[in-house]
N, C-alpha and C positions, 0 to 999 in steps of 0.2 A: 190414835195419837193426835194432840193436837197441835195447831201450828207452832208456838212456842219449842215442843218440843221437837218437830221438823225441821226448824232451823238450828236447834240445839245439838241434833243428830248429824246436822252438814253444816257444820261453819264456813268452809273455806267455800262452797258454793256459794251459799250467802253471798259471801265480801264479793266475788268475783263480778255476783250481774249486778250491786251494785255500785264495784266499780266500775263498768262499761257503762251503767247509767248516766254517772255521772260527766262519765269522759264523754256521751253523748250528747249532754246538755253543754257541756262545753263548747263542743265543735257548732253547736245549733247556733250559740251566741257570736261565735267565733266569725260563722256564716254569715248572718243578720247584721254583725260589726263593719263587714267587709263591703256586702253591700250599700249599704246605707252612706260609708264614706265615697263608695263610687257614684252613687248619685248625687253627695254632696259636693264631690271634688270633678264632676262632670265637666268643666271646663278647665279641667287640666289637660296640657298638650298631652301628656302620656294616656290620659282614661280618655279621653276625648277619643282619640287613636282607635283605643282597645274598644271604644262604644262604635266608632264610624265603621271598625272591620269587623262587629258583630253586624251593624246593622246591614253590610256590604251584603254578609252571607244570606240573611234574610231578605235581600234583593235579589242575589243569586239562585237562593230559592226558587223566591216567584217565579224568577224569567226561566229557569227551569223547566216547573210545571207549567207555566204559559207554551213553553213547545209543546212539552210531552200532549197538553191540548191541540194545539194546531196540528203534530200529527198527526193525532190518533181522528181528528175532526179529517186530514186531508187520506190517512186510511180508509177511511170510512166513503170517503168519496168516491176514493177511486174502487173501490168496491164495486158501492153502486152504479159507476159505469162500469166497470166489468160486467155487471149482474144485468143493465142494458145493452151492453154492447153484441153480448152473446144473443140475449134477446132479438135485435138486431136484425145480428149476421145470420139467424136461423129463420129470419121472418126473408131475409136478401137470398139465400139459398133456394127456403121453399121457391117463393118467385122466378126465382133464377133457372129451378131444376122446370117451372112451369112453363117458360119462357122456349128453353130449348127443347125441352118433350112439341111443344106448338111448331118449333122452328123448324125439328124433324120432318114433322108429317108434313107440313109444307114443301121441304126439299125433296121427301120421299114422292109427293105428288109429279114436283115437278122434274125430279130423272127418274120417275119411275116407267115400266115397259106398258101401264095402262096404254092401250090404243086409241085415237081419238080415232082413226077411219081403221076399216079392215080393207084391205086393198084384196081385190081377188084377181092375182097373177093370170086364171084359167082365161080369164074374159080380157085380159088389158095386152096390149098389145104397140109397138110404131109404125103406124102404118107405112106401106111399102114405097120405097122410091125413096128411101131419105141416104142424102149425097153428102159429101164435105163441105162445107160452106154453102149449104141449102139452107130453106127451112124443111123442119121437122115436125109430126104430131105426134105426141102420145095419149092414147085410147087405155084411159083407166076405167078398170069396170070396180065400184069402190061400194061403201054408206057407213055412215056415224053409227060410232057404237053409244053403247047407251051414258058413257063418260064422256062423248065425245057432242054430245048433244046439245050442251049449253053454250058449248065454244062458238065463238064468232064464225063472221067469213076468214080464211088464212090472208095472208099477204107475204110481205119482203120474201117473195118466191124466188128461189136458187136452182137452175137447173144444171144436171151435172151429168157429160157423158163420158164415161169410161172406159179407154183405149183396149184396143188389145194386149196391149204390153202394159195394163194396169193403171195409165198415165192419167186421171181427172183431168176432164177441163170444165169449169165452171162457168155460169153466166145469170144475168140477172134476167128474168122471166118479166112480164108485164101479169100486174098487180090484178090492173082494172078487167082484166076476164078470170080473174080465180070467183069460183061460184063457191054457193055455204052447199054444202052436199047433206043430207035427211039420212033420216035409219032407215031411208028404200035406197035397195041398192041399182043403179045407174052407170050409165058411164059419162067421164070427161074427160075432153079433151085439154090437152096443154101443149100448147105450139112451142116448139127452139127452134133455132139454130144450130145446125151438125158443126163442130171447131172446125176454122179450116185450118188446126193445125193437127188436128188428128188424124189418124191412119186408117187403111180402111180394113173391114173387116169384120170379125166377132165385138159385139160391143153393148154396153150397158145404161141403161138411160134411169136416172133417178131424180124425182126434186124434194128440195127443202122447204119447209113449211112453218110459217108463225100462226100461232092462234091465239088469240084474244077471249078473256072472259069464260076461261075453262075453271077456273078459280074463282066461285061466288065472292066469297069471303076476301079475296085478294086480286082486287079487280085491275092493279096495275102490271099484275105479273101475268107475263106471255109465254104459250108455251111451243116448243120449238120440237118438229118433227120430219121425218123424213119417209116418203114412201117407198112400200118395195121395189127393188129395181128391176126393170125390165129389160129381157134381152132381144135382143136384133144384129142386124148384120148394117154396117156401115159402107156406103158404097163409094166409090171414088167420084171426084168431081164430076160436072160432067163437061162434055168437050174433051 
């Protein structure tokens, strides 16, 4: 069939597309008219108007998209400090967990029940004749253990005798005869004074001890210990 006769076969199709043709061309010109006199008649107060609140929106735009930039710029940042921060706080952790694992074994050193002297009770003794407001000796039969070997001489010595009714009385020892004692074991002497407020009778003699330089590593910590207590009998004044 050929076109002739394809249109001949559909008239009203025909007319219809074109007439939207034409009503297309129309509106294309209709278009072109309208514009053309708004950029002619551009300084008129009303296009003027209708041009300044187009151009308004095309500003609104911009500053629009200029956030959405600055956000998505200050998203991005605070990201990346998140993504350092964690960094961080797991580098301050590790540290941190390494600092007190140290700080441990340090405190475990210094209250732990290591011994620095072994005191041997069999051998030590106060010898006899010690009164109320006397002086006293006590005979330690002792030697450094082998943790107790780097320690200093002791000092700030405390002696302490313990009533029969349980009652401590304390007193400050003289410094300048505490001797450094070796891994042979020996005896020393430690002079008091009996309280003259104490009673007489069954009674216990103990002193306190400071050492120095038991801790390589941490040379300004001192460590503080007490020897076994010795018993005796306390005798009344005399007179």
């Amino acid at each position: 069939m050929t076109n002739a006769e394809h249109a001949g076969a559909n008239p009203p199709l025909r007319k219809t597309l074109l007439e939207w043709a034409e009503l297309a061309r129309k509106w294309w010109w209709s278009a072109a008219l309208v514009v053309g006199f708004l950029l002619f008649q551009s300084d008129h107060p009303a296009v003027k108007g209708a041009l300044h609140d187009l151009s308004g929106v095309g500003v609104l735009e911009d500053q629009v998209s200029d956030r959405f930039d600055t956000f998505d710029r200050k998203i991005d940042a605070l990201l990346d400090l998140g993504a350092r921060s964690r960094s961080d706080n797991a580098r301050n952790f590790t540290e941190l967990g390494q600092k007190v694992q140290s700080n441990t074994r340090r405190i475990d050193d210094i209250r732990s029940d290591r011994r620095i002297v072994d005191w041997d009770l069999n051998g030590s003794y106060v010898k006899a004749g010690c009164r109320i407001g006397g002086p006293c000796v006590a005979v330690y039969r002792l030697n450094r253990t082998p943790f107790g070997e780097t320690c200093g001489r002791p000092f700030d010595l405390v002696g302490t005798v313990v009533n029969t009714n349980g009652q401590p009385h304390h007193q400050r020892l003289d410094d300048g005869k505490a001797i450094r004692a070796t891994g042979v074991k020996g005896n020393v002497e430690v002079a008091f004074i009996a309280p003259s407020l104490a009673k007489p009778g069954p009674a216990r003699f103990y002193v306190g001890l400071t050492y120095p330089g038991c801790l390589p590593d941490q040379p300004n910590i001192n460590l503080t210990r007490s020897s076994d207590e010795i018993k005796f009998t306390l005798l009344p004044e005399d007179g």
